[in-house]
C-alpha positions in Angstrom: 3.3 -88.6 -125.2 1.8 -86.4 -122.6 4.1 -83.6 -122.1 3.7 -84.1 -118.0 5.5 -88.2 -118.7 7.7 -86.4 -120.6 9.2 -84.2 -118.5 9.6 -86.8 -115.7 11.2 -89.2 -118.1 13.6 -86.7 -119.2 14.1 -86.1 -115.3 15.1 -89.4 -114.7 17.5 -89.5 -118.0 19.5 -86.2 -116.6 19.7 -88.3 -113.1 21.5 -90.9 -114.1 23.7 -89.2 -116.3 24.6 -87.2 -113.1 25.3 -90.4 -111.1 27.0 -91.8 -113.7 29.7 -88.6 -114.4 29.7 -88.3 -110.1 31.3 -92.2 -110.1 33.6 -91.2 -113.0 34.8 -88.3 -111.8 35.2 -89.8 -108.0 37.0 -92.7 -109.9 39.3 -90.3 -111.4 39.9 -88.2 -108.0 40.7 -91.7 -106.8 43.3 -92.7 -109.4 44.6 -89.1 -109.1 45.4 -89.2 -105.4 47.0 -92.7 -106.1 49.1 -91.5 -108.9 50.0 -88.3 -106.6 51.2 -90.5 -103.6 53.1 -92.5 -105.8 54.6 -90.1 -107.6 56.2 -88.1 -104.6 56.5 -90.9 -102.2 59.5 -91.3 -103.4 61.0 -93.0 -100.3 58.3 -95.0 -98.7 55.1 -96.3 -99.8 51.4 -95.7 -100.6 48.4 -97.6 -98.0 45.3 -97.9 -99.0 44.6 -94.4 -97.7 47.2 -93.0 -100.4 49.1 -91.7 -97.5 53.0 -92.4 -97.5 54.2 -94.4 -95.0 58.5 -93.9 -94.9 61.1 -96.3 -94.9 63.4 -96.1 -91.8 65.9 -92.8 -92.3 63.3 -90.7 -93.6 60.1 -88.6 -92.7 58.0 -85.7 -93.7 54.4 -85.9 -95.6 56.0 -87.0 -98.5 58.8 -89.0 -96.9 61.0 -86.5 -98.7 63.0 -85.3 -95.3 66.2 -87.8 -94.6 66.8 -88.2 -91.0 70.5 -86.6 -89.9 72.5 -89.3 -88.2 70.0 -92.1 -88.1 71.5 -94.1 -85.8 72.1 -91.9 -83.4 70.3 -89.6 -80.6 66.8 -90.4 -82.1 63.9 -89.2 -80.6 60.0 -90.7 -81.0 59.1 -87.8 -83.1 62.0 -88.1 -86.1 60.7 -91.5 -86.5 57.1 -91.6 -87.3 55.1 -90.0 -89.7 51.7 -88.3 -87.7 50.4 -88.0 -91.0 46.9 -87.3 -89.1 47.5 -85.7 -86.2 50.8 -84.1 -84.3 53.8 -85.4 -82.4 53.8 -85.1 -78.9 57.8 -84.9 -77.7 57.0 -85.1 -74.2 54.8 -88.0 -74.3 56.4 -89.6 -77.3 53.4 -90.2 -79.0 51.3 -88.8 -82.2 48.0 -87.4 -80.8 45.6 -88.0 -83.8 43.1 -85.8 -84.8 39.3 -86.5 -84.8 38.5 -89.3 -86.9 41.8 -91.0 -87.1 43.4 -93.5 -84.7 46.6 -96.0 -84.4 50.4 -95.5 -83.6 50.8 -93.4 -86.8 47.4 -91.9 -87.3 47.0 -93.9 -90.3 43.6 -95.9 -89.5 40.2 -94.3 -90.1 38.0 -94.6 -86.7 35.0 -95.6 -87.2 31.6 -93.2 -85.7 30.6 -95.9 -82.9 32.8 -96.3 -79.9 33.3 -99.7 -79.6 32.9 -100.9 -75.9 32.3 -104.4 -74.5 32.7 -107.5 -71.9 34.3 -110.6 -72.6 35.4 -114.2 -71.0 37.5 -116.5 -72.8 37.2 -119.6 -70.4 40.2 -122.1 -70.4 39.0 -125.4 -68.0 39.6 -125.8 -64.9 43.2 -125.3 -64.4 44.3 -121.7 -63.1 45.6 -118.8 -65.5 47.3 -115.8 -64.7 48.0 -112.7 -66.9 50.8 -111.2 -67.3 50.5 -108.1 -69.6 48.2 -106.1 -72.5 49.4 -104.6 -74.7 48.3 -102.8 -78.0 49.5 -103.4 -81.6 50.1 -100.8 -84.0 47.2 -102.4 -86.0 45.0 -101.4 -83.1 44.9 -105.3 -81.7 45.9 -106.7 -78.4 48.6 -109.2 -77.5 47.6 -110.6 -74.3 50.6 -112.3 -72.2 49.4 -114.9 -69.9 50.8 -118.7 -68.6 48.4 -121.4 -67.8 49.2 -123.6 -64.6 49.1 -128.0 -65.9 47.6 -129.3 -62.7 48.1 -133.3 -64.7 51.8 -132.6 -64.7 52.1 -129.9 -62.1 53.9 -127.4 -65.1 53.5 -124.5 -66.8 52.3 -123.5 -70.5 53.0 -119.9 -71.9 49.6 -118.8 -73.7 49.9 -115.6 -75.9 46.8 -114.1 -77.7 46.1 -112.3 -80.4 43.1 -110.2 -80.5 41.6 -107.8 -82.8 40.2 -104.6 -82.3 36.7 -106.4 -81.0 38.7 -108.7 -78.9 38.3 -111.8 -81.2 41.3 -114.3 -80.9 43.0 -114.0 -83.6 45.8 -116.8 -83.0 47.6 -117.7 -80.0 51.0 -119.3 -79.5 51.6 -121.4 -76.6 54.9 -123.0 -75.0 55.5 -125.7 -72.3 57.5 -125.1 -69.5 58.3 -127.0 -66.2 59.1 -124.1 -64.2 59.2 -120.6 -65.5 56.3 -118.1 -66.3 56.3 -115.5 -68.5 56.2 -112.0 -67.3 56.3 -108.9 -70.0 55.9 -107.9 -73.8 56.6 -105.8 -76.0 55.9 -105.2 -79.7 59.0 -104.5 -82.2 59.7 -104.0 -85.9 59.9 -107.7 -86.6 57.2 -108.6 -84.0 56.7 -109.7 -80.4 59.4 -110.0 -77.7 58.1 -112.4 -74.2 60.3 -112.1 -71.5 60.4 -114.7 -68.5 60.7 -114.9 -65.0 63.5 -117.2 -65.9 65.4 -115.0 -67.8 63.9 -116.5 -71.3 63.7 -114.2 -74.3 61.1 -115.1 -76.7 60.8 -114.2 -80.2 57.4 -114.3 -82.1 56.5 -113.0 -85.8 53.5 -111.1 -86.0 52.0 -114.0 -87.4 52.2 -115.8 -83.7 55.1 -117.7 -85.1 58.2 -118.5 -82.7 61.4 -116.8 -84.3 63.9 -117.9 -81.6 63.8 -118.8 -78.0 67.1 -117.4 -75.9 67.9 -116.6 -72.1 70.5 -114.4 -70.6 73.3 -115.8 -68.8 72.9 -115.8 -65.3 69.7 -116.2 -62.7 67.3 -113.2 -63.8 64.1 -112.7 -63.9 62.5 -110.4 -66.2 59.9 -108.2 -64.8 59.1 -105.1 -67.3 60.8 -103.9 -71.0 60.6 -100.7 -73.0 62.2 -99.6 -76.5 64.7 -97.5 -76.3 66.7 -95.5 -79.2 68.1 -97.2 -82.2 65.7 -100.2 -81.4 67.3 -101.0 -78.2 65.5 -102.7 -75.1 66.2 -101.4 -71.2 64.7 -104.5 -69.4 64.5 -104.9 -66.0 63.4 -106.6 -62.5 65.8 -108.6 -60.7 68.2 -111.4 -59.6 67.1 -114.8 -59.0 68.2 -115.5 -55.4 66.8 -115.7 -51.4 68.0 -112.5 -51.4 67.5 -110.5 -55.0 68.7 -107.7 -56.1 68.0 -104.9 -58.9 68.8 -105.5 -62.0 68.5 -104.1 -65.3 69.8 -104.4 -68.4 70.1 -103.0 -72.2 69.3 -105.3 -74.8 69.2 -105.6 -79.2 66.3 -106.4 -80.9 68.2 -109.9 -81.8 68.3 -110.2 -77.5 71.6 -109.6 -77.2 72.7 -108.5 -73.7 74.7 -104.8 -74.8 75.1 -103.9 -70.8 73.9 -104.9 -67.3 73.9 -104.0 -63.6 72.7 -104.7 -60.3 72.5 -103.2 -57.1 70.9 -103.0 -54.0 71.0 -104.3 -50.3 71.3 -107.5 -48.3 67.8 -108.6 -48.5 65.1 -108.8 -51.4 65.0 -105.7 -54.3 63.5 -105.6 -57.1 62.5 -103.4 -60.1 58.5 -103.4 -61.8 58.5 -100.7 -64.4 60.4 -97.9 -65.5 60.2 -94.9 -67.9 62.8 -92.4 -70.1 63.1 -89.2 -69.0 66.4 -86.7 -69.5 68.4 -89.5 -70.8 67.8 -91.3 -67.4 65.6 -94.4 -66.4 63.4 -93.6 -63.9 62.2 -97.3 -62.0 60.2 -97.9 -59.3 60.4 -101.1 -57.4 60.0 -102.8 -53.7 63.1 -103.2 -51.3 63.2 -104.9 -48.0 67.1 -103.9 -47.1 67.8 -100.9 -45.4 72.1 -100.7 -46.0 74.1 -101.0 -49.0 72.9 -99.2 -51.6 69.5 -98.5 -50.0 70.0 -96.2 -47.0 66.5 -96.5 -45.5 63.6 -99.0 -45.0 60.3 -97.8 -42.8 59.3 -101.4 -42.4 58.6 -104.4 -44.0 58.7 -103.6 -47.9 58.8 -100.2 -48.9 57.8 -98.3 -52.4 61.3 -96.8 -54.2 62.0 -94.9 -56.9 65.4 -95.6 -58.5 67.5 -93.3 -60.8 69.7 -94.7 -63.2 72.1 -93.6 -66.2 71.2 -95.2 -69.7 73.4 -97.6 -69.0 72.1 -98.7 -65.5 74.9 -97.0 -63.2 72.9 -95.9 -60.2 72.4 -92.5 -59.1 70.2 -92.7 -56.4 67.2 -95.1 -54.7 64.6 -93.3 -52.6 62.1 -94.8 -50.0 58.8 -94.5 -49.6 56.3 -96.0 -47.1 55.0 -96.2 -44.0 55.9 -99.1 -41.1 53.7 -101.9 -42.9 54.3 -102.9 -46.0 53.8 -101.2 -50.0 54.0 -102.5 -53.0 54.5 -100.3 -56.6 53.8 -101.8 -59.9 53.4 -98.3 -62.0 54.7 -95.1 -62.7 54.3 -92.7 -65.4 54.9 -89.1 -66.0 53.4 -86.2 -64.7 53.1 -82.5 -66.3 57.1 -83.3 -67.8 58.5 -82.4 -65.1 57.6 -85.1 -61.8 56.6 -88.6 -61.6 53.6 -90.3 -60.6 53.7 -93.9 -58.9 52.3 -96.2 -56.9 50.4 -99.7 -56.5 49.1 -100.3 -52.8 49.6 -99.7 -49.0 48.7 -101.2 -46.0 50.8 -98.5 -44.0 48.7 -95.5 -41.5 52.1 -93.6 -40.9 55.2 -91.9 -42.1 54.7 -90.9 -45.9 50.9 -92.5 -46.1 48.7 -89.9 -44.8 45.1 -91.6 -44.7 44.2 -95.3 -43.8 41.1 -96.6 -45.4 41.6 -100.4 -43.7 42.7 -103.5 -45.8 44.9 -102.7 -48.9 44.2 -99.3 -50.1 45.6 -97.7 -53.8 48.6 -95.6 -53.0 49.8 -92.7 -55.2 52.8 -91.4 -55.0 53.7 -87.5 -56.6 57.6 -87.2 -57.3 59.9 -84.7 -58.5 63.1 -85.7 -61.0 65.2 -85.6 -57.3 63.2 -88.0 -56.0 61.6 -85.5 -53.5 58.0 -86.3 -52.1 55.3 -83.3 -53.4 51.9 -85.4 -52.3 51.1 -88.3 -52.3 46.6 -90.1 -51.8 45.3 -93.3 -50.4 42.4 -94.5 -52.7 39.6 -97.2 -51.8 37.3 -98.4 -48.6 37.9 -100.8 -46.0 38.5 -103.9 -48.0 41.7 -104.9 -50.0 42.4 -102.6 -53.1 45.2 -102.9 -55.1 46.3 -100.2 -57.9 47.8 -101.9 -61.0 48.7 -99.5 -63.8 48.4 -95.3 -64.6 48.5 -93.9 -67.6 47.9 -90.3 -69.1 45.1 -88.5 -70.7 45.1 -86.2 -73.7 43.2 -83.5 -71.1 46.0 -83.5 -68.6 43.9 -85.7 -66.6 45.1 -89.4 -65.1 43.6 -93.1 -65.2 44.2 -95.3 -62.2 43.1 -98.8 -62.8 43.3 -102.0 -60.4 40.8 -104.1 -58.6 38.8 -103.9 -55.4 36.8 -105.8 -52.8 35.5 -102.8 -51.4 32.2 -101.4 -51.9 32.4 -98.6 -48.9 33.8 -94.8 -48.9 35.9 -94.4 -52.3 33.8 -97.3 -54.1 30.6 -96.8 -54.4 29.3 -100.2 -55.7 30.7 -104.0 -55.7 28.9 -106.5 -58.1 30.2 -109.1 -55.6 33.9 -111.1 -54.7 36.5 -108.4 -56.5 35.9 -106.3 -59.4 38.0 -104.2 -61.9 38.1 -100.8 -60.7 39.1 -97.7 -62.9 39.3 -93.9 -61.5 39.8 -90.8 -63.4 42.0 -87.9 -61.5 42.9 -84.7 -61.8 46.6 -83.7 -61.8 46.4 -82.7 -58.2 45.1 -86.8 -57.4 41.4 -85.8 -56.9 38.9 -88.2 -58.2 36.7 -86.7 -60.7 34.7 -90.5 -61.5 35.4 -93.8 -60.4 33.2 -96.7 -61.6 33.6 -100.9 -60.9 33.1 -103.8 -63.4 33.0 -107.7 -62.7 30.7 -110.4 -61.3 29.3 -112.1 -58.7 32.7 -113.7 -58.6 36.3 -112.7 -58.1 37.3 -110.5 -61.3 41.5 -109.6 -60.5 42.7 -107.0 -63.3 46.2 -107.6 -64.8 46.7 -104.7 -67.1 44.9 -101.8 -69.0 45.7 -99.8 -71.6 43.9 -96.3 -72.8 42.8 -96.9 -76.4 42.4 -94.7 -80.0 38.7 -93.8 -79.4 40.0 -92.0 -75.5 38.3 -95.3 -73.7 40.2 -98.2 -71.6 40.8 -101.8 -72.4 41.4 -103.9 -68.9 42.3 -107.3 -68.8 42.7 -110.2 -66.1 41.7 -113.0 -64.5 37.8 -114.4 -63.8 37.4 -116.4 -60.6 41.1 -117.5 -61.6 40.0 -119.8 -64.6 38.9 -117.2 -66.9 40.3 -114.6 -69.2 38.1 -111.3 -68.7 38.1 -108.4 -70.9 36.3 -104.9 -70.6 36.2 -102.1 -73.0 34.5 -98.7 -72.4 34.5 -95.7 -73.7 36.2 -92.3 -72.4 33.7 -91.6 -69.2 34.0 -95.4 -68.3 30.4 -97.0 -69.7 30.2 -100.0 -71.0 
């Protein structure tokens, strides 16, 4: 044999004896880490990413740390494990580090961003959503009821989706008369409230666990977890004249403690947050004497401090001599709130009048004191839904518009989703628009792993319409 074949045969030979030691030694690296994980995760257990994942009582890396007092004075932080990233106390969440999403920081994100635009059509008959919200899996549940127009009823629909917004399963519920309103995800699975009062139960599977209501006429507008897997829920009573109400509940729906309050005409309570020990809501009041000591016309925007067990503190006003409506609020640099949903107010608190229905934001210290507040949109009727924080101190305002003048800068026709990015002083740093020739009314939206936004809502009121886009808004 030449000795040029040779030497390239005896090239190859030493290749694959390479590859072949490389997969052996990458196997044993492999079994190593397993045998690692399951030696020292000694109270919890070993995913697929040989990361321990604790039992409940117990964190650290190794799930070696018991938690003092388990059941009592809790705080986000003592009870997960942000195995790939770092706790954040203020926001009570685990900010992952590159490459790593989920509630834990457990699930490997892939290199694309996924982004994309969806309808899931239903007939003819009208559907209205409700809420989105995300799974710890990185899913969706999608709260939504369906209006019967054979038997002039209502059906609950809920949806599973996965990360790419493919249904997954959906569980769905007849009902004459009430409508489902919030969700929330717990350790045994999903929690529906109604606008009835109802309480439903489903396993994570999209199987129905129980079905209960609370006594009395209540109607269940928004939920959050609170220590020791208790639930604050709130919104208000059922009457021609409502009032505030809200209410701790157990994970088996157990009514611990409620309260109401208010004034001689309509109150009610959209969404809250913990802050200090206190529940910080916002809501919409029409009175102007018993417990709510102003009113600048019509409905007015309030923010309502509470104790954790609902005793009131104080309600503030805010608005101008039309009406405002709030369906948000979230935190702002720890210390103040931000809130808001829309304004068709030129007076008072509301500083600038674009025409229509503008966005109102409201800026709020823990005293319920007014530091700024901005009017977003043009001179058609735009309606703020839902803020949320960013990891670079910056703010997402999402919500619809039929605009396409000043603020907006392009209308594909009818309404359209509309999402701006702000600065913590309210300026707008982008603002873009997504929909149809026809009328696209967002529900909900949620910021996602990857740093982009999932909305959800309603198509010419038929259709289910979903949008996912990255961190600068693209689809």
């Amino acid at each position: 044999m030449p000795m040029e074949k040779y030497n390239i045969l005896l090239t190859l030979i030493i290749c694959c004896c390479l590859t072949a030691c490389q997969w052996n030694l990458e196997e044993i690296d492999l079994a190593n880490a397993q045998a690692t994980c399951l030696q020292k995760c000694v109270n919890g257990t070993c995913n697929s990413n040989n990361i321990c994942e604790c039992k409940t009582d117990w964190k650290g890396l190794n799930c070696d740390e018991e938690i003092e007092n388990p059941t009592t004075n809790l705080n986000f932080c003592d009870t997960v494990n942000c195995n790939n990233g770092t706790c954040n106390e203020a926001l009570d969440r685990c900010d992952c580090e590159d490459g790593w999403m989920g509630e834990d920081c457990l699930i490997p994100v892939e290199n694309e961003v996924v982004t994309f635009e969806k309808t899931i059509s239903f007939g003819q008959d009208s559907i209205k959503i409700y809420d989105l919200i995300k799974t710890k899996d990185e899913g969706y549940l999608i709260n939504s009821t369906k209006f019967n127009s054979l038997n002039n009823s209502f059906s609950y629909y809920f949806f599973r989706l996965d990360r790419l917004a493919n249904k997954t399963w959906q569980f769905s519920h007849n009902s004459y008369t009430q409508r489902s309103s919030n969700s929330l995800e717990l350790s045994t699975g999903y929690l529906i409230g109604t606008s009835l009062g109802s309480l439903f139960k489903l396993n994570f599977s999209g199987s129905s666990l129980n079905n209960t209501s609370i006594s009395g006429t209540k109607s269940i507008a928004s939920m959050l977890l609170h220590e020791n897997r208790k639930i604050i829920s709130l919104g208000s009573t059922r009457s021609s004249n409502s009032e505030f109400w809200i209410a701790g509940i157990s994970e088996t729906c157990e009514v611990l403690w409620e309260n109401t309050f208010g004034g001689s005409k309509s109150d009610f309570l959209t969404d809250a947050i913990l802050l200090d020990n206190n529940i910080f809501s916002v809501g919409n009041t029409s009175s102007n004497n018993g417990d709510v000591q102003a009113n600048y016309g019509d409905y007015d925007i309030c923010l309502v401090k509470t104790d954790l067990l609902g005793n009131l503190n104080w309600i503030k006003n805010f608005g101008g001599s039309s009406f405002e409506y709030a369906n948000t609020i979230s935190l702002h640099n720890n210390n103040s709130f931000l809130f808001g949903g829309y304004t068709a107010s030129s007076n008072i608190d509301v500083s600038k009048y674009y025409g229509g229905i503008d966005f109102w934001l409201i800026n709020a210290d823990k005293d319920g004191n007014l530091l700024w507040e901005k009017t977003y949109g043009g001179s058609g009727s735009d309606i703020m839904i839902s803020i949320k924080p960013l990891t670079d101190n910056n703010y997402i305002l999402a919500g619809h518009t039929k605009s396409s003048d000043l603020d907006v800068n392009f209308n594909n026709g009818g309404s359209d989703f509309w999402l701006i990015k702000i600065d913590p002083s309210g300026n707008i740093i982008w603002e873009k628009t997504y929909g149809t020739s026809g009328d696209e009314i967002l529900s909900d939206m949620q910021v996602t792993s990857d740093g982009g936004f999932i909305m959800v809502g309603t198509k010419d009121d038929k259709d289910i319409y979903i949008v996912k886009t990255d961190a600068n808004g693209n689809l």
